[in-house]
KOLROTOR-997109 format. One line per 8 residues: for each residue x, y, z of N, C-alpha, C, O. Coordinates in nm, 3 decimals, decimal comma. Each point is the difference from the previous one (the first is absolute). Example, Ala and Ser with C-alpha at 12.3 -4.5 7.8 and 13.67 -1.06 7.14 Angstrom:
BEGIN
1,319 -0,569 0,780 -0,089 0,119 0,000 0,090 0,120 0,000 0,104 -0,002 0,066 | -0,139 0,107 -0,138 0,082 0,119 0,006 -0,077 0,109 0,073 0,051 0,111 0,017;
This chain:
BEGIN
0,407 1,606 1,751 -0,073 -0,117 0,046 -0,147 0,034 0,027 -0,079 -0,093 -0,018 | 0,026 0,225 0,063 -0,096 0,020 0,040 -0,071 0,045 -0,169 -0,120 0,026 0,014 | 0,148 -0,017 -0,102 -0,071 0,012 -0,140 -0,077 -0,155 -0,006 -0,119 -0,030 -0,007 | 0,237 -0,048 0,013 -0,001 -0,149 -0,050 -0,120 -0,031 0,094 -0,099 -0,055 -0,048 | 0,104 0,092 0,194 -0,170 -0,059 0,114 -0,076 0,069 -0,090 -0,072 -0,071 -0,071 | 0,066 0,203 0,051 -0,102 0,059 -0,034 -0,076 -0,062 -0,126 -0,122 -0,016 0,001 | 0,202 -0,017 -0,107 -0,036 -0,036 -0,129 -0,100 -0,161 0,032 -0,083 -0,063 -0,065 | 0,130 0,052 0,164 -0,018 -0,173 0,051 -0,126 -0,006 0,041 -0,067 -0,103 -0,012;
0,020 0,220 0,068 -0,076 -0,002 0,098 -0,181 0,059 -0,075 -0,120 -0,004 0,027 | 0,217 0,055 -0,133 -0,092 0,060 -0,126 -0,097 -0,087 -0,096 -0,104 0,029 -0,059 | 0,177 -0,141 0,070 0,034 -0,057 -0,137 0,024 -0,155 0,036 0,052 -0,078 -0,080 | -0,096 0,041 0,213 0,001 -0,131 0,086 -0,075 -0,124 -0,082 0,033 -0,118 0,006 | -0,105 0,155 -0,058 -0,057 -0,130 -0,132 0,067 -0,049 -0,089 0,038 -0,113 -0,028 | -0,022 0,249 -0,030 0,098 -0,010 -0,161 0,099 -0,075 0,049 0,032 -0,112 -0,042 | 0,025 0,181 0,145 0,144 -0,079 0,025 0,025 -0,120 0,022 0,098 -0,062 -0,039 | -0,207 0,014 0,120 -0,004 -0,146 0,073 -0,039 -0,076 -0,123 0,058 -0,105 -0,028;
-0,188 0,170 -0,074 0,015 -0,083 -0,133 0,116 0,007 -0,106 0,005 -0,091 -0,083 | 0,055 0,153 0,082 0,161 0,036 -0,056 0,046 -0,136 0,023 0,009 -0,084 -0,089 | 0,032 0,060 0,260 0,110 -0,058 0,053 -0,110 -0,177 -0,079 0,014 -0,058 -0,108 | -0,075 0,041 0,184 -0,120 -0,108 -0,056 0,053 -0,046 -0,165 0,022 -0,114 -0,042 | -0,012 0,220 -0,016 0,003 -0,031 -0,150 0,140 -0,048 -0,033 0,039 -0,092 -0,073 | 0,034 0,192 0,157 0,163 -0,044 -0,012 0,046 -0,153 0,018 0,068 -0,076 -0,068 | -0,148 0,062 0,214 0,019 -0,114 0,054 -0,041 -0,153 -0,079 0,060 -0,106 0,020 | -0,139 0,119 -0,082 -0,020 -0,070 -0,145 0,075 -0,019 -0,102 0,038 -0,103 -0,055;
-0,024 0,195 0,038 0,103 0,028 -0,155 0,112 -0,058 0,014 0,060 -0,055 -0,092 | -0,020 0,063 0,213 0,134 -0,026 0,089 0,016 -0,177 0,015 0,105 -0,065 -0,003 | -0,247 0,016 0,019 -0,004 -0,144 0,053 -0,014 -0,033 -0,158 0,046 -0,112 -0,018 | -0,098 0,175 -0,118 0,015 -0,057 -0,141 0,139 -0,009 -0,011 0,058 -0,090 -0,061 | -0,002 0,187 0,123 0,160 0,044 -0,099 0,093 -0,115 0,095 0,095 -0,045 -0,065 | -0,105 -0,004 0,194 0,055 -0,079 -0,010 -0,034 -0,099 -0,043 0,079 -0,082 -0,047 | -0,185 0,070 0,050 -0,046 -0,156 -0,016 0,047 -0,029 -0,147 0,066 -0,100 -0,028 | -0,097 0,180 -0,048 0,077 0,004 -0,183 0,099 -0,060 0,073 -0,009 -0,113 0,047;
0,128 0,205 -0,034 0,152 -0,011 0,020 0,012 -0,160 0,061 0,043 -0,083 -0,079 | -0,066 0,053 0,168 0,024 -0,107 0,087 -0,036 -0,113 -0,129 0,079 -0,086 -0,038 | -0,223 0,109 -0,021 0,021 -0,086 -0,122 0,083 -0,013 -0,105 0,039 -0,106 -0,049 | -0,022 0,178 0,027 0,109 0,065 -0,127 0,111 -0,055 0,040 0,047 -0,094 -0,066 | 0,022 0,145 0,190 0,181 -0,025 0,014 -0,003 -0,099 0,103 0,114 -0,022 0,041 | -0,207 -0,049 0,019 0,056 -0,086 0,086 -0,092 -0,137 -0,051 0,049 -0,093 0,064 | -0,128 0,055 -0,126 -0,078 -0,071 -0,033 0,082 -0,013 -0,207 0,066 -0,102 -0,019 | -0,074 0,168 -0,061 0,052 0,003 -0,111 0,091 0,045 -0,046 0,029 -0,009 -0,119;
0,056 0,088 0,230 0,127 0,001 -0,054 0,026 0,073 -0,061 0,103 -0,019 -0,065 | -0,188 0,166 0,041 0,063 0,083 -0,105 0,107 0,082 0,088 0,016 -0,012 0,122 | 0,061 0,103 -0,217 0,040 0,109 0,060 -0,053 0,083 0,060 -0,106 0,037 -0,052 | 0,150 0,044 0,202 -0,063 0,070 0,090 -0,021 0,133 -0,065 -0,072 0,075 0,066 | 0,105 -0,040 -0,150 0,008 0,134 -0,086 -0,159 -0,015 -0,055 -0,092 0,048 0,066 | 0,073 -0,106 -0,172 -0,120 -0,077 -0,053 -0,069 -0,022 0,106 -0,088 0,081 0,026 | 0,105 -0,180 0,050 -0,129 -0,035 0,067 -0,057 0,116 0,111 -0,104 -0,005 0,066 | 0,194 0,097 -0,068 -0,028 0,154 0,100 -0,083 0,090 -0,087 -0,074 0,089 0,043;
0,100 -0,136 -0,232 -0,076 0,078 -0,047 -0,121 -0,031 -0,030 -0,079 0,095 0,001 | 0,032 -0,215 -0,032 -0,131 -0,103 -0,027 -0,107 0,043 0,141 -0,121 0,024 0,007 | 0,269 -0,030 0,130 -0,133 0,005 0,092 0,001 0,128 0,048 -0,013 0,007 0,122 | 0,025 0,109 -0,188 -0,039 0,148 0,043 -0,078 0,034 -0,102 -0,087 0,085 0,019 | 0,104 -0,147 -0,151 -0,144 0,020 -0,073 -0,145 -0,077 0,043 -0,112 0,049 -0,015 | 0,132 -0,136 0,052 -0,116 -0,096 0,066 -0,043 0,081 0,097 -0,122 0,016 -0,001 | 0,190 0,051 0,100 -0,039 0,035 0,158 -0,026 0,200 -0,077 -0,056 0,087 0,067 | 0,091 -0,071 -0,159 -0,065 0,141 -0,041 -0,140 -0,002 -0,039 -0,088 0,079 0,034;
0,078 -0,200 -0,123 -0,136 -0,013 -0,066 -0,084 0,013 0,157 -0,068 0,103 0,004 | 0,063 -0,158 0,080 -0,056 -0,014 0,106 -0,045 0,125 0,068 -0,112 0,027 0,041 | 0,212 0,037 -0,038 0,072 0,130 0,067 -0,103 0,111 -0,087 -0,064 0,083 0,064 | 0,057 -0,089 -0,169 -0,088 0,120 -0,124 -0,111 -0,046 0,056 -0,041 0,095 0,067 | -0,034 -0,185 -0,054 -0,154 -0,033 -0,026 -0,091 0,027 0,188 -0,101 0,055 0,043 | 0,233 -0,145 0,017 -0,102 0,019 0,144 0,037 0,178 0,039 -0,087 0,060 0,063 | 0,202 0,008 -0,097 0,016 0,125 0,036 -0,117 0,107 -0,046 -0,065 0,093 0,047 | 0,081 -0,165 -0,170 -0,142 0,089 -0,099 -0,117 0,011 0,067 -0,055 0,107 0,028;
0,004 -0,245 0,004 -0,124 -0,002 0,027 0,001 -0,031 0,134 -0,102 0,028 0,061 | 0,203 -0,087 0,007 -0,069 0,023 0,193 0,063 0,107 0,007 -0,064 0,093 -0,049 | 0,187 -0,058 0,100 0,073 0,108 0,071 -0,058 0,130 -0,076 -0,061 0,054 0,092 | 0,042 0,043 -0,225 0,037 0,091 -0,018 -0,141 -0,002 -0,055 -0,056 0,109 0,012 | -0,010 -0,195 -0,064 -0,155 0,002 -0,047 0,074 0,117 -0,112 0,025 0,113 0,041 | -0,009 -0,135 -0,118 0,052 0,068 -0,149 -0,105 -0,076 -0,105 0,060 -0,056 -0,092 | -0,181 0,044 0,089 -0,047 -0,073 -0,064 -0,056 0,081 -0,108 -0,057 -0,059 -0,092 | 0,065 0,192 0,093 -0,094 0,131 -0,026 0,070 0,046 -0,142 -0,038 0,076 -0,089;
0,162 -0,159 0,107 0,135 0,081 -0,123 0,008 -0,122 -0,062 0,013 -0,102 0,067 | -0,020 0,097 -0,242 0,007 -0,083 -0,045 0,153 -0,103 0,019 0,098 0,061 0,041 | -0,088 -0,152 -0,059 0,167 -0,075 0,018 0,065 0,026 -0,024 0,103 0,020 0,063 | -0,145 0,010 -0,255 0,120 0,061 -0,090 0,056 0,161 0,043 0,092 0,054 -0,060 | -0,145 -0,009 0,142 0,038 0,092 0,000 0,151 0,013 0,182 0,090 0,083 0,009 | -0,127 -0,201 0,100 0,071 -0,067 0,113 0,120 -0,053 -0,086 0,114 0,043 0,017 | -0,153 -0,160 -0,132 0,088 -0,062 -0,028 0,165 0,046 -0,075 0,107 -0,056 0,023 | -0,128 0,156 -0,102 0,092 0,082 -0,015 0,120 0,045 0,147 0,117 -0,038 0,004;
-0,185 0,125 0,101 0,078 0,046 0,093 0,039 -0,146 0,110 0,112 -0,015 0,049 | -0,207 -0,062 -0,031 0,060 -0,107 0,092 0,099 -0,058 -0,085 0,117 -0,005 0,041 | -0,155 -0,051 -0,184 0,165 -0,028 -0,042 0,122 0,061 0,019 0,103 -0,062 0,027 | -0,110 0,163 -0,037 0,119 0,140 0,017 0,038 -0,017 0,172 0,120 -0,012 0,028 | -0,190 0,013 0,051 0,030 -0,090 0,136 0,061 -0,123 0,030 0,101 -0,013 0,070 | -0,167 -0,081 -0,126 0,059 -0,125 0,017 0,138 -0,016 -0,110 0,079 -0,087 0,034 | -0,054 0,146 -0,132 0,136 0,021 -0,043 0,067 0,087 0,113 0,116 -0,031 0,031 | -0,171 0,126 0,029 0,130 0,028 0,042 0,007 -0,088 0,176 0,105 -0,011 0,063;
-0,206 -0,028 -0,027 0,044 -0,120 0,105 0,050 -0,124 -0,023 0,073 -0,048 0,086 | -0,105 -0,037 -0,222 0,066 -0,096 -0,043 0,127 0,035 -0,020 0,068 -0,096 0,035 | 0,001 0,185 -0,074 0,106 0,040 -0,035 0,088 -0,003 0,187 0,094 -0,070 0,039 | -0,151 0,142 0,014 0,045 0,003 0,164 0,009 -0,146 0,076 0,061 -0,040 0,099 | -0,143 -0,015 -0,183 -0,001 -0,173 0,061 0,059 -0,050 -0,095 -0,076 -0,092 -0,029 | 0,156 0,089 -0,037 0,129 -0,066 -0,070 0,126 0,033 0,069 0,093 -0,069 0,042 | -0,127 0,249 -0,041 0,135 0,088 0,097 0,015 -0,141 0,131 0,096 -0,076 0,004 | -0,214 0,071 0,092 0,067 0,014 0,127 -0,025 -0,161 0,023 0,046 -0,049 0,103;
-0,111 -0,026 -0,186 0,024 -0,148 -0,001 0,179 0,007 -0,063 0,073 -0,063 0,076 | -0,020 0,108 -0,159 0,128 -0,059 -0,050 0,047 0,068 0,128 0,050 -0,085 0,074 | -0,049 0,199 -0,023 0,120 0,027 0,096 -0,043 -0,082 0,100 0,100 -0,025 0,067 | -0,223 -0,047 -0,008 0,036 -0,093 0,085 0,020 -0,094 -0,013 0,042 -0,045 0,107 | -0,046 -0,045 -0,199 0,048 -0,128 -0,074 0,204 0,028 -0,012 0,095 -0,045 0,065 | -0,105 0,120 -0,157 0,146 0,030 -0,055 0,094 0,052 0,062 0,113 -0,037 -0,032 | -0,130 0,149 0,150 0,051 0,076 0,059 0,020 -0,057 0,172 0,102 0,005 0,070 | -0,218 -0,049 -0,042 -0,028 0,004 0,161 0,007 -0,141 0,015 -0,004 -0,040 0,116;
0,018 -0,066 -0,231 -0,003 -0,146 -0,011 -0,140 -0,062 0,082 0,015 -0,099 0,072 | -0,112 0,145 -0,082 -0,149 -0,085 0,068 -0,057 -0,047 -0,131 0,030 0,010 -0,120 | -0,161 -0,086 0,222 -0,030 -0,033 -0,083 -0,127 0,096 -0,118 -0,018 0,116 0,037 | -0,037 -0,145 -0,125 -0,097 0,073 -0,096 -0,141 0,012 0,079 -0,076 0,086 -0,044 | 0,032 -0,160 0,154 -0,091 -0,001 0,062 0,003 0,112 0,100 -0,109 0,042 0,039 | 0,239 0,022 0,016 0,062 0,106 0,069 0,013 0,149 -0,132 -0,050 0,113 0,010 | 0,114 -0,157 -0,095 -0,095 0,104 -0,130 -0,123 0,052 0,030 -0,042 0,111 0,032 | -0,018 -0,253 -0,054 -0,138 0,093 -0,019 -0,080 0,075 0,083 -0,079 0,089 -0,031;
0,115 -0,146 0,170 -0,047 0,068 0,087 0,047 0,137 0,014 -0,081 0,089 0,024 | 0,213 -0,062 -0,037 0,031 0,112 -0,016 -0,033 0,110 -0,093 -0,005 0,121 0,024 | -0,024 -0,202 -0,167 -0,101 0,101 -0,122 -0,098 0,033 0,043 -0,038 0,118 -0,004 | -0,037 -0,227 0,062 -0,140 0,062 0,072 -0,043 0,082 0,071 -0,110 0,055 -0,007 | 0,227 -0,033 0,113 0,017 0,106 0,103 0,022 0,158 -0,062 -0,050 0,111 0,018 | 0,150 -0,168 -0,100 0,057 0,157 -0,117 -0,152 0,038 -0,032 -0,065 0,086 0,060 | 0,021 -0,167 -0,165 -0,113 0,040 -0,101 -0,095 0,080 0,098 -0,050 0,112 -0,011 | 0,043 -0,191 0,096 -0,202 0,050 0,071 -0,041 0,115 0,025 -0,122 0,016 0,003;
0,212 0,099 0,022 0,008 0,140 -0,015 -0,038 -0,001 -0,103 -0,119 0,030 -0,010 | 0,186 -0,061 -0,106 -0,023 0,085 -0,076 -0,130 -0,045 -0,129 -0,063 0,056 -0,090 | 0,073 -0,162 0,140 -0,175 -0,069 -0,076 -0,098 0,026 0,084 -0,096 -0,075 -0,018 | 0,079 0,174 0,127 -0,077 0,028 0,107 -0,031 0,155 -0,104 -0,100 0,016 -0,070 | 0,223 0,093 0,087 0,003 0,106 -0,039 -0,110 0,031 -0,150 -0,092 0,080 -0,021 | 0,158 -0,188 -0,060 -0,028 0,049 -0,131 -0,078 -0,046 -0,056 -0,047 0,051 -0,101 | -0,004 -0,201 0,166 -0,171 -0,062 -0,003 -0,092 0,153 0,054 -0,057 0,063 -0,089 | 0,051 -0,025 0,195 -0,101 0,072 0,047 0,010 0,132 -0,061 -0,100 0,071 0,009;
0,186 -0,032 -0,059 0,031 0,116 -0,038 0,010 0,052 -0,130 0,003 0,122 -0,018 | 0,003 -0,209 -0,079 0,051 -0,048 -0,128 -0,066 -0,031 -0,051 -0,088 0,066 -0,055 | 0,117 -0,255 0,053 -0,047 -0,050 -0,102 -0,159 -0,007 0,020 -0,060 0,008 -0,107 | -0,032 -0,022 0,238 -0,120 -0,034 0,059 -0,059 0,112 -0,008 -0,104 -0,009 0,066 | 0,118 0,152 -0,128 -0,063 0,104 0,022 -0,167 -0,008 -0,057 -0,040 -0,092 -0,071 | -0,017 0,170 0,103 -0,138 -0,047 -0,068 0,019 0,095 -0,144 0,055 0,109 0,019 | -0,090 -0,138 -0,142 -0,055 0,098 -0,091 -0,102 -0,132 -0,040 0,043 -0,115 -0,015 | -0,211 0,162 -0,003 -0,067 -0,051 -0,041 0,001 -0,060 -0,110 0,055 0,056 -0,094;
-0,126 -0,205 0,075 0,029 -0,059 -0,097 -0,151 0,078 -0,140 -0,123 0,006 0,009 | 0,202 0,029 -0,098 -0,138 0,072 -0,118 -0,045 -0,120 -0,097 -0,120 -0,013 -0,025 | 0,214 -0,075 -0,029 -0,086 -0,077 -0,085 -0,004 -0,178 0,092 -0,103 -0,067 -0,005 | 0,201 0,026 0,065 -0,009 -0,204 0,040 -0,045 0,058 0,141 -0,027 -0,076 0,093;
């Protein structure tokens, strides 16, 4: 626990712009969903996937440029490894939306909150560490 203050205490911007960015992405991804499955009726499968691509797009651009200021590394070179991220968190937010839908009988709105909780570790970890690293941009 005392890593986790420390890192916090380091790193008190990033983080608070982290959570900031999340907290967005979070108000796209429902707001998709809520349109999607309660307004049109699709399937919650689908409309979980429409609105985690909507609330990613979000998620790449303000992370880039408020939280991690990665502005220095060309995209193409982010866009590669954040995909490889968001596959493997989209994939975790199918996992733990069906086991709470299917398994725990709630509702998909109780999903997602729970994907969100899963993910944020680890889109914390591998944004700052990973995909946001600086290598200078040589030619764009």
């Amino acid at each position: 626990m005392k890593i986790i203050y420390n890192f916090y205490h380091g790193h008190k911007k990033t983080v608070l712009l982290f959570l900031i960015v999340g907290l967005s992405s979070a108000i796209v991804n429902f707001g998709s969903f809520a349109l999607l499955w309660q307004v049109m009726h699709i399937d919650y499968r689908i409309a979980v996937s429409f609105a985690y691509m909507a609330a990613v797009t979000v998620h790449f651009f303000a992370n880039r440029n408020l939280t991690f200021k990665a502005r220095n590394t060309h995209t193409l070179h982010q866009l590669p490894k954040y995909f490889t991220m968001i596959g493997i968190n989209y994939l975790v937010t199918l996992f733990v939306v069906h086991i709470v839908v299917e398994k725990l009988n709630q509702s998909p709105y109780v999903g997602l909150v729970a994907a969100i909780g899963v993910t944020m570790g680890i889109n914390y970890t591998l944004l700052r560490f990973w995909v946001f690293t600086e290598k200078k941009c040589s030619i764009l």
